[in-house]
C-alpha positions in Angstrom: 11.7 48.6 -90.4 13.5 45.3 -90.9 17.2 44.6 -90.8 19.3 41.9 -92.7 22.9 40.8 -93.2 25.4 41.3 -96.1 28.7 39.7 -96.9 31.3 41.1 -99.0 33.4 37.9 -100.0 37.0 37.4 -100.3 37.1 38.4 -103.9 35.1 41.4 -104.3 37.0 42.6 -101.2 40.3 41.5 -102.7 39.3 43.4 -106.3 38.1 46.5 -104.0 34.2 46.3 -104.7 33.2 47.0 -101.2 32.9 50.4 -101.7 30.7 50.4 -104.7 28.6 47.2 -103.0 27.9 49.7 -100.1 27.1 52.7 -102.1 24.3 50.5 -104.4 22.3 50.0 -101.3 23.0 53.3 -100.0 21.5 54.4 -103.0 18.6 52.6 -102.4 18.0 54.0 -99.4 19.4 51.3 -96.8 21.0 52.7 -93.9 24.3 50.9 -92.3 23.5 50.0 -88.7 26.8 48.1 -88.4 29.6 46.7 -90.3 32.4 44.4 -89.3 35.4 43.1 -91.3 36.1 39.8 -90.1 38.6 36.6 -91.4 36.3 33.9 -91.4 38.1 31.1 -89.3 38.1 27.4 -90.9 36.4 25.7 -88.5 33.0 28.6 -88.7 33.0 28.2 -92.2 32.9 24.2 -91.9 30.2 24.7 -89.4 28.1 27.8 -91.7 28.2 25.2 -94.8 27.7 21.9 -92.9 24.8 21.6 -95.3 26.8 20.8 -98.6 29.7 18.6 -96.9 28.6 15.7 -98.6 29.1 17.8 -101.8 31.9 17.7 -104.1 32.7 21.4 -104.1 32.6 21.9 -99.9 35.9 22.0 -99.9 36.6 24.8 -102.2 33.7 26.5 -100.8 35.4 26.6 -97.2 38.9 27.5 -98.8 37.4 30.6 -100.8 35.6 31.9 -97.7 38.1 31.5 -95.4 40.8 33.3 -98.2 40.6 36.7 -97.6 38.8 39.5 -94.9 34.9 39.2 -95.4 32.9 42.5 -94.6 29.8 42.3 -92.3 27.6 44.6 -92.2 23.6 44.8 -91.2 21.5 46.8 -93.3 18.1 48.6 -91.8 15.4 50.4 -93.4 11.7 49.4 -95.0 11.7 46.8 -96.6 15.6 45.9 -96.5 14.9 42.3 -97.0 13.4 42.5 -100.2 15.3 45.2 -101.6 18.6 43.6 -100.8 17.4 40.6 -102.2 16.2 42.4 -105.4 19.5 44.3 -105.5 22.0 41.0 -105.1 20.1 39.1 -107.7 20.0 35.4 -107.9 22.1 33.2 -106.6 23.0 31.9 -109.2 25.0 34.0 -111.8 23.5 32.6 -115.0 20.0 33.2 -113.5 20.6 36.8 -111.9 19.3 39.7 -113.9 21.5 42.5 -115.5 23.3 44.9 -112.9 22.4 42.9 -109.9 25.1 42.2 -107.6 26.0 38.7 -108.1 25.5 38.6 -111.9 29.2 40.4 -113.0 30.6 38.3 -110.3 31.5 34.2 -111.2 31.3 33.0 -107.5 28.1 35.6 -105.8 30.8 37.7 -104.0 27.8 39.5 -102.4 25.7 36.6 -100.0 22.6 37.8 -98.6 23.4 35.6 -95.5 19.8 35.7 -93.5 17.3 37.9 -92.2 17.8 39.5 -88.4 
């Protein structure tokens, strides 16, 4: 059994998607072990994307996440990793398949964050 962590952004939160988000793994037979809505505070989300401060959209990046109430929550079953990854699509939109979670979505509301 493995475990992972999933974040609703801002905007699919703000357009009410959590609900349908939580149902498509539900569906795919992911249990909810614990979920958390949280507003990310500047400073963490500075801190989370230290990596791309040098780039020219880090700013934006920290504004959107910090915009709005972000749901947490940990999924659990077999094979969660790879069947959350498989469900949220590629990261980026252009590249994710049809009816994966970030490919309706311009910005990847759904981040699969890292593994537990």
């Amino acid at each position: 059994m493995s475990r992972t962590l999933i974040l609703v952004k801002p905007d699919a939160f703000a357009r009410g998607l959590t609900g349908e988000i939580l149902a498509r793994f539900e569906r795919k037979g992911l249990k909810i072990a614990a979920l958390k809505l949280v507003t990310t505070p500047r400073e963490t989300a500075e801190t989370h994307y230290a990596e791309h401060k040098e780039r020219p959209f880090f700013g934006e990046l920290v504004d959107f996440i910090t915009s709005g109430p972000t749901l947490a929550f940990v999924l659990e079953g077999e094979g969660a990793i790879a069947t959350c990854r498989k469900t949220i699509g590629a990261t980026n939109p252009a590249d994710a398949d049809p009816g994966t979670g970030t490919r309706p979505k311009a910005r990847g509301s759904v981040e699969f964050a890292r593994s537990l």
